[in-house]
C-alpha positions as CSV (number, residue, x, y, z in Angstrom):
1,X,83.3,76.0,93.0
2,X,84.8,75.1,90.1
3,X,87.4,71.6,89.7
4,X,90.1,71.7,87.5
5,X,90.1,69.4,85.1
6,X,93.4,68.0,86.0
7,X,91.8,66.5,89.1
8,X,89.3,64.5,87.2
9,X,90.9,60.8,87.1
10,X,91.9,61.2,90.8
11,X,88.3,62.1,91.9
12,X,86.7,60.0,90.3
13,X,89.2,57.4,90.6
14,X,88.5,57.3,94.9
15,X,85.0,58.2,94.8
16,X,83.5,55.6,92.1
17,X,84.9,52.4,94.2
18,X,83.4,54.0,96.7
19,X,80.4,54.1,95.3
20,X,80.1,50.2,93.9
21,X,81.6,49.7,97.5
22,X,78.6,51.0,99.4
23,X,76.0,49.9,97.0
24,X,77.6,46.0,96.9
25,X,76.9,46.2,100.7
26,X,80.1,47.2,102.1
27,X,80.0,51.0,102.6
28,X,82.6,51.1,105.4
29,X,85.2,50.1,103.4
30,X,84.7,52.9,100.8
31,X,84.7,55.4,103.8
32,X,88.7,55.6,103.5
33,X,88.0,56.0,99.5
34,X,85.4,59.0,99.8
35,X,87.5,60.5,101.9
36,X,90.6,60.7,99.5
37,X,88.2,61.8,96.3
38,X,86.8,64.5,99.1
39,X,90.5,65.8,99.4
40,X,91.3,65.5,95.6
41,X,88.2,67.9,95.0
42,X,89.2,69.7,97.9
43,X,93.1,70.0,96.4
44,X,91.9,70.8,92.9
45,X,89.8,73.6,93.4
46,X,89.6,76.6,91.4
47,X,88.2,79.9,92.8
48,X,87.4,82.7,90.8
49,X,90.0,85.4,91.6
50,X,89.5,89.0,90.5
51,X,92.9,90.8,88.8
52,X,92.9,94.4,89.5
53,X,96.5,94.9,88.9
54,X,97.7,98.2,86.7
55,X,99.8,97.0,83.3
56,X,103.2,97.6,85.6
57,X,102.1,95.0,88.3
58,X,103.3,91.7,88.7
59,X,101.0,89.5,90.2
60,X,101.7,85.9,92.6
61,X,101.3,83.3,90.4
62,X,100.2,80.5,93.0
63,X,99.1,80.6,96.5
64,X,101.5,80.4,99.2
65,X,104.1,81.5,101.8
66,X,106.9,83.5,100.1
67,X,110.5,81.7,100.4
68,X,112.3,84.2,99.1
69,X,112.2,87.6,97.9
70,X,115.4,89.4,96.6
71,X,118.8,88.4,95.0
72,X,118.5,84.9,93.4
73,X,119.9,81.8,95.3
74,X,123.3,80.9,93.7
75,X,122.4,78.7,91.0
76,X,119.2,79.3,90.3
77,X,118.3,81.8,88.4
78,X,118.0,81.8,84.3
79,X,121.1,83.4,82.8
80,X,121.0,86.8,82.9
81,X,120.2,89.6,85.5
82,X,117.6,88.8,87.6
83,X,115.4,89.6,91.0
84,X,113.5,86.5,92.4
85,X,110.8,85.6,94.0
86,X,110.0,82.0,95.5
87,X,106.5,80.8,96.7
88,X,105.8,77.5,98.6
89,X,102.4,75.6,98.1
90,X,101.9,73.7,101.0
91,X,98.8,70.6,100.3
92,X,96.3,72.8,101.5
93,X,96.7,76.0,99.1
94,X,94.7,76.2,95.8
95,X,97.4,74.8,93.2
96,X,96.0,76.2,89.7
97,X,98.7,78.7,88.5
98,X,97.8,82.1,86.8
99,X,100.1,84.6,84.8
100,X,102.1,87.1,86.4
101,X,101.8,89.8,83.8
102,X,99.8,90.0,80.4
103,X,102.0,89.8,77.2
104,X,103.6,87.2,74.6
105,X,104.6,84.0,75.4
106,X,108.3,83.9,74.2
107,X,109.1,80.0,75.5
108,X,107.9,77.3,77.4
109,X,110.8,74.7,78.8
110,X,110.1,71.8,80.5
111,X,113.1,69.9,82.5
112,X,112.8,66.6,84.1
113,X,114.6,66.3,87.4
114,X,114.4,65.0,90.8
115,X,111.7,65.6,93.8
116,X,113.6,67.2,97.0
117,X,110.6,69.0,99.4
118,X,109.5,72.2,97.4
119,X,110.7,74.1,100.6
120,X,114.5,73.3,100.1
121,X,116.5,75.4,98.1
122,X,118.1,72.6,95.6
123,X,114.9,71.9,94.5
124,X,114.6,74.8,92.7
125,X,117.5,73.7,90.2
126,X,117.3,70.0,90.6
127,X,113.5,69.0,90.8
128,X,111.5,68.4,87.6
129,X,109.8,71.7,86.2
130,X,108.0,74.0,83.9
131,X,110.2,77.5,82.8
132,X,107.4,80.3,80.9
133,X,109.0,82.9,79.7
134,X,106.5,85.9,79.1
135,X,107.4,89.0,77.4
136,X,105.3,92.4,78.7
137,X,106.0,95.4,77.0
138,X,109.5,94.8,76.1
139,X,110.4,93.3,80.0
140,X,110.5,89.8,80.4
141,X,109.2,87.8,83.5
142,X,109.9,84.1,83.6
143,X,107.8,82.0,86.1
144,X,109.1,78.7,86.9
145,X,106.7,75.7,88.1
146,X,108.5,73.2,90.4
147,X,107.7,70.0,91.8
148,X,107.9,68.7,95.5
149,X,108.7,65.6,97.3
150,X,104.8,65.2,96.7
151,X,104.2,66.9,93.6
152,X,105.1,64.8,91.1
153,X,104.1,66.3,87.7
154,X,102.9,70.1,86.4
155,X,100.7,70.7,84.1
156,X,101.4,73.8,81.9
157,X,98.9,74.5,78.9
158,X,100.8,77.3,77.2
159,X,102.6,77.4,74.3
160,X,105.2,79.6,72.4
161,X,103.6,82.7,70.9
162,X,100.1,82.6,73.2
163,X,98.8,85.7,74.2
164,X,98.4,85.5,77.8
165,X,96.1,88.0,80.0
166,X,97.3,89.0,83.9
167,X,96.0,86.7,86.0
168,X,95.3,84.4,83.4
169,X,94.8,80.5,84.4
170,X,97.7,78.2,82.8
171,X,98.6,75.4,84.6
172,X,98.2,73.4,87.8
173,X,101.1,71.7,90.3
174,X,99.8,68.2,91.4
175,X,99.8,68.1,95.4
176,X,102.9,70.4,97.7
177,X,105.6,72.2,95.3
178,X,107.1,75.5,94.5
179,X,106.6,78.5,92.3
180,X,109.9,80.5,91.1
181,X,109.4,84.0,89.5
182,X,111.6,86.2,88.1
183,X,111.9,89.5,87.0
184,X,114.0,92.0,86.0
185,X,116.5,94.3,88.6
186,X,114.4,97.3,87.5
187,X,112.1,96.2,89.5
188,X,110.8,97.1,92.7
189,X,109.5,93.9,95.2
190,X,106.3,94.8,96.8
191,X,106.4,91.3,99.1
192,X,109.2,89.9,101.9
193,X,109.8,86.8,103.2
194,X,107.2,85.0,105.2
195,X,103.8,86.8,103.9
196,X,101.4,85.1,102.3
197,X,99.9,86.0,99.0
198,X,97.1,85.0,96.6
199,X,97.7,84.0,92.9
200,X,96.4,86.8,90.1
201,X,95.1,89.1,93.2
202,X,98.8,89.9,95.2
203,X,101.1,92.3,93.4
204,X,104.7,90.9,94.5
205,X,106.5,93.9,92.4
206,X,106.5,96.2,90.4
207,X,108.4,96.7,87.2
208,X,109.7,99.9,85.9
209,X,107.4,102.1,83.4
């Protein structure tokens, strides 16, 4: 299974003490070491995940338990008119984000903030974060990385005026944090709180044709 790259320096970082540890003669103290580089690979996976949505699907961006599906919280939302979806990544889901629809990358805001648990409501507005705004076909869907009490940074790697495919890989959230999505009120929601869905394989709604 593939790493992302992302989890590198923390991989390596636990295992190679580990290493010198056990070959200088001392291989039970690198025990506790291997067995945080075995998480870090663990946590950074990146499965291969297969898209089979049609071009009106929008598509989980991240693995996890939905928070929220419906009205936005107060306070929340971007300005405008908007149906939202919330998704919590607890430590054990894969954290490498994909796009939720194919289309034009229209803005990319980043916002620093504070680190509330990715599960609490506030954190949504308040915790540091990653806005894409992607436009599909005239519709715009705006996904919105946020960080947890864990999770202390995001990596997004897109830009204003990508191209972007459905499903696409773009960013990782490092360790327990939150994915925000919304989209428009033409919409129809396909998910409801509590299930759990897959990133670039669950369709969480549909927008209108």
């Amino acid at each position: 299974m593939k790493i992302d790259r992302a989890g590198i320096p923390f991989i390596v970082g636990a295992l190679l003490p580990a290493g010198v540890l056990a070959v200088a003669g001392y291989p039970r103290w690198g025990v506790p070491l291997a067995i945080i580089g075995a998480f870090c690979a663990f946590f950074f996976r990146d499965p291969d995940r297969i898209t089979t949505a049609a071009g009106d699907a929008v598509v989980a961006p991240a693995d996890g338990r939905v928070l929220h599906a419906g009205i936005p919280e107060p306070g929340l939302a971007p300005a405008g008119q908007w149906q939202q979806i919330s998704i919590f990544l607890s430590l054990l889901d894969v954290h490498v984000n994909r796009a939720p629809v194919s289309g034009r990358v229209l803005d990319v805001r980043y916002s620093s903030g504070r680190f509330f648990p990715a599960y609490r409501q506030e954190s949504g507005r308040a915790n540091e974060h990653s806005e894409v705004w992607i436009d599909h076909g005239g519709q715009t869907i705006v996904c919105r990385q946020v960080v947890g009490i864990l999770a202390r940074r995001v990596v997004c790697r897109l830009v204003k005026g990508m191209d972007v495919g459905v499903g696409q890989r773009f960013g990782i959230m490092k360790f327990g944090s939150r994915m925000d999505v919304f989209v428009p009120l033409s919409a129809t929601l396909r998910v409801e709180r509590g299930e759990y869905v897959l990133g670039g394989e669950t369709i969480i709604a549909s927008l209108l044709s």
